[in-house]
N, C-alpha and C positions, 0 to 999 in steps of 0.2 A: 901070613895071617893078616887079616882086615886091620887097617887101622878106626877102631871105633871113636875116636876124638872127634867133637865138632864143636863150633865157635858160634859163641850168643855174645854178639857184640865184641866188645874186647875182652871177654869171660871164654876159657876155654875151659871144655869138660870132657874126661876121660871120656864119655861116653854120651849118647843122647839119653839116658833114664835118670829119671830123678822124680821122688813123689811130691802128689797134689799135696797143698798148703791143706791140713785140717784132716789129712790123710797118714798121718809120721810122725814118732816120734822116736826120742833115742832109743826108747824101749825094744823095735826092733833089734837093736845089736844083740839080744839075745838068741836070735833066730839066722840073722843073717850077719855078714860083713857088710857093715854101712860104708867100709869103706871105698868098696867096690861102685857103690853111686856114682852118676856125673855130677851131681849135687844133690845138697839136702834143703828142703822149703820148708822153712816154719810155719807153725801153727800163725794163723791169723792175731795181729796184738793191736788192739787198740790202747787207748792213754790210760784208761781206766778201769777198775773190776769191771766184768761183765758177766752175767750170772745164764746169759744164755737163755733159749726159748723155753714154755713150758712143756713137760714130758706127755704123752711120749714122740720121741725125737726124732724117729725113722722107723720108716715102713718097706716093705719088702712089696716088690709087684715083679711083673712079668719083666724077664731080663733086663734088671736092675735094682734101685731101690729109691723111696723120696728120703731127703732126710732134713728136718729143722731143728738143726742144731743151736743157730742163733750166735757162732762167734762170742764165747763163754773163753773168756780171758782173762786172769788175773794184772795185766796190764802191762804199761810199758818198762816198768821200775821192776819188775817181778824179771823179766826176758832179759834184761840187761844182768841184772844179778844173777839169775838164778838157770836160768836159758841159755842165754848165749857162754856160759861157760862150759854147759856140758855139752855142747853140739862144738865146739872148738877140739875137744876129745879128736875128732875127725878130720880129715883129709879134705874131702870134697868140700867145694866152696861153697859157703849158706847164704842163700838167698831168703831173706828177713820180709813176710807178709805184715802189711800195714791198713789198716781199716782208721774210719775216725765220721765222726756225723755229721762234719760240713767243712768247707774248702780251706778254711783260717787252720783246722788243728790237723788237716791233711797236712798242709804246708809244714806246720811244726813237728810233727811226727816223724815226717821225713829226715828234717832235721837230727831230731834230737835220738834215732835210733840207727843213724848212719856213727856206729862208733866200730873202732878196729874188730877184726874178724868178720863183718858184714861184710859180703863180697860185692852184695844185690839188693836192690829192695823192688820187690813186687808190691803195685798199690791195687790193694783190693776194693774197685770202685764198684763192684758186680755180683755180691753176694744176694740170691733171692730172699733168705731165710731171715735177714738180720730186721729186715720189716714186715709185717702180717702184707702188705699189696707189692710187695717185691719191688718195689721204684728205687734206685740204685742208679750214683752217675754217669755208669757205662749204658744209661739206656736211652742216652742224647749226646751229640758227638760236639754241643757246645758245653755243657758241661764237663764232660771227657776231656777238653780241651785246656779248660780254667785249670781242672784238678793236677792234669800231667805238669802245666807250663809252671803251675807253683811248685809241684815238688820238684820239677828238674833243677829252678831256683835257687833252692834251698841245700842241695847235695851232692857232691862230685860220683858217688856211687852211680853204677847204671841203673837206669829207670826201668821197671819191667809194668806196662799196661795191662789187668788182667781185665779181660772186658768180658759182656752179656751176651750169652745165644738170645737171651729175650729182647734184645734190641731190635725195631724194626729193619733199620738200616746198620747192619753192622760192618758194612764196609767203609761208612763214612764215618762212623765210631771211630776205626782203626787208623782210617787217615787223619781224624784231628790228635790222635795220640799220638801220630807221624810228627805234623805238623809242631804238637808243642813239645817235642824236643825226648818221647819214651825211646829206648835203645833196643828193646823188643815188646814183644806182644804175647801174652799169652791167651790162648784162645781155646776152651772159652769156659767160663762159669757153667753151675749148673742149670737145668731147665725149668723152672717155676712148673709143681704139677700141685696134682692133689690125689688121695686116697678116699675112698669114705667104706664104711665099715656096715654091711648091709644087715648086719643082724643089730647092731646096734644104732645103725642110723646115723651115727655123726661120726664127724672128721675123724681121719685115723690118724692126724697130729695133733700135736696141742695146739701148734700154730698155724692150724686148718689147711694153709699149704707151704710146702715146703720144696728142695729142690732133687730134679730129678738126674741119678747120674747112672752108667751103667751099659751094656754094650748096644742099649736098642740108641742110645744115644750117640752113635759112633758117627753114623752114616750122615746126620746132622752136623755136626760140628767139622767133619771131614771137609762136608761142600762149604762154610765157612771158611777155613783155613784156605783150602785151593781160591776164595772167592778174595780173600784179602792178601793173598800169595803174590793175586796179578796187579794189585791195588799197591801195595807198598814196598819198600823198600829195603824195610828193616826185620830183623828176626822174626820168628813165629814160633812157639813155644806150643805144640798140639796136646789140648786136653780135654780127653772125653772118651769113655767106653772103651779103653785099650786093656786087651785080657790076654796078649801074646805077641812074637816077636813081629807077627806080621801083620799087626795094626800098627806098628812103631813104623815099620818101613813105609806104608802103606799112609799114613800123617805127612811122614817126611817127602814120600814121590808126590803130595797134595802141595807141599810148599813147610814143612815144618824145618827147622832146624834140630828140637828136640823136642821131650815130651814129656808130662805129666801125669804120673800113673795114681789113681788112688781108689775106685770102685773097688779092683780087683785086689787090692791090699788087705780090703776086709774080709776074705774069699780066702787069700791066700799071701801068706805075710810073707812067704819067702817067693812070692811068684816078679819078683826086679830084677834078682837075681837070674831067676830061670833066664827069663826076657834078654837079658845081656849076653847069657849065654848063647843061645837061642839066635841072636844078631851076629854072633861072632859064626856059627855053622853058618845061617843063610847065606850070608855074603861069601866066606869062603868057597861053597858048594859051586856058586856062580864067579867067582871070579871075580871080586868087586872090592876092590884095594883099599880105597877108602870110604868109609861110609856117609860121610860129609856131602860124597857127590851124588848120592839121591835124592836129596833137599830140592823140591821144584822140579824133578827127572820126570815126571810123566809125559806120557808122549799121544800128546795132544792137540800136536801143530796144525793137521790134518783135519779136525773136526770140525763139524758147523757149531759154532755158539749160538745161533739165535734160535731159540725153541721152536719155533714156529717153522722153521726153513728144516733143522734137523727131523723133527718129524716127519716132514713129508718127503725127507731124504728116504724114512723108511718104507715107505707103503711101498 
């Protein structure tokens, strides 16, 4: 049988599944074995209450959905108390989501929520929804850079960079979160869209636009990942539009290490489980011992990269 283990950093994980931050909560275990995860990702926490965008928070569109939720968190002191104890309940190792509204209480945050049972901290520099014009420090890779090199600072935990598909240049994003010291990447937030409501005329959010996650989103994020796969060096964490075992594979032959599931949670609470199961046939069927060695397997040595040359490869 496959061995499904694979290694983010010095974090090893039964398996490459584990749900999107804002996507999870323990409340699953009543549906599924949480323990079966590679890990579990908290809810986004910043320092302080956060009441979250105004309603209504998400909308439904063509394979997918928007949604502006707003990172609605009762804060750091609540997660420590009341959070982090019952997600200790578990097995798999919790990787702690961090948000904050400028670089001084990033740094502290890191700080002061790196306490035992945290395995990981993802900083969440890349949320579209937590502003009405979605600007966010993953959408400059000098920023990206200040925000990593403070937390890494301040915490002996691994650093996890979750960075912006809305960034123009998201490969040099990726490189300055190399650069200041994150142990992986996860790739990538959701898509800054918008909905409008034609019988009523105006925005189908409260917070007019919000973000867009879901499988039309896959194909995008995909060429991401392979894009900053050849770019860096360090882990890559795939998240975007995975609704089965062979987007997970299909991330990782891009360059993923592991992955991020959370559109398809709301669709189907027990569908991580399937997924896992699901990687354990694939790989069997073919013969493929470990699944670790997919990560960057695609086979694309042979190809022209430059647009203009492969093209007229074709005619």
């Amino acid at each position: 049988m496959v061995d499904l283990s694979v290694k983010v950093g010095d974090l090893t994980l039964q398996n490459p599944v584990m749900p999107a931050s804002g996507a999870f909560s323990t409340e699953y275990a009543r549906v599924i074995d949480i323990n079966r995860l590679g890990a579990l990702v908290a809810k986004t926490v910043s320092r302080n209450f956060r009441a979250g965008n105004p309603p209504p928070r998400a909308a439904e569109v063509e394979a997918g959905m928007i949604n502006s939720i707003g990172l609605p968190t009762k804060g750091l002191q609540y997660f420590l108390d009341e959070q982090l104890p019952d997600y200790k309940q578990y097995t798999p190792p919790l990787i702690a989501s961090i948000s904050a509204e400028d670089a001084d209480d990033f740094q502290a945050m890191a700080r002061d929520i790196a306490a035992p049972g945290v395995d990981a901290i993802e900083i969440n520099i890349s949320c579209p929804t937590r502003k009405p014009g979605g600007g966010n420090f993953a959408l400059q890779a000098e920023h990206t850079r200040d925000i990593v090199r403070r937390v890494r600072g301040e915490t002996d935990k691994p650093v996890w960079a979750k960075l912006s598909p809305n960034a123009g240049e998201i490969v040099d994003v990726a490189l300055a979160a190399e650069e200041a010291g994150a142990d992986a990447l996860t790739v990538a937030n959701t898509i800054l869209a918008m909905k409008i409501d034609v019988n009523s005329f105006r925005p189908a959010l409260g917070n007019k636009v919000g973000g867009f996650s879901g499988p039309a989103v896959k194909p995008i994020i995909m060429r991401m990942v392979y894009q900053i796969g050849k770019a860096v060096s360090i882990p890559i964490i795939g998240c975007g539009g995975i609704s089965n075992a062979e987007d997970v594979i299909e991330y990782m032959l891009a360059g993923a290490s592991a992955v991020e599931i959370g559109y398809i949670n709301f669709r189907n609470p027990t569908a991580m489980i399937s997924i896992i199961d699901d990687l354990t046939t694939w790989c069997d069927k073919r013969g493929i011992a470990r699944i670790a060695d997919l990560t960057g397997a695609v086979r694309d040595g042979d190809m022209e990269t430059d647009t203009y040359a492969a093209a007229a490869q074709g005619l």
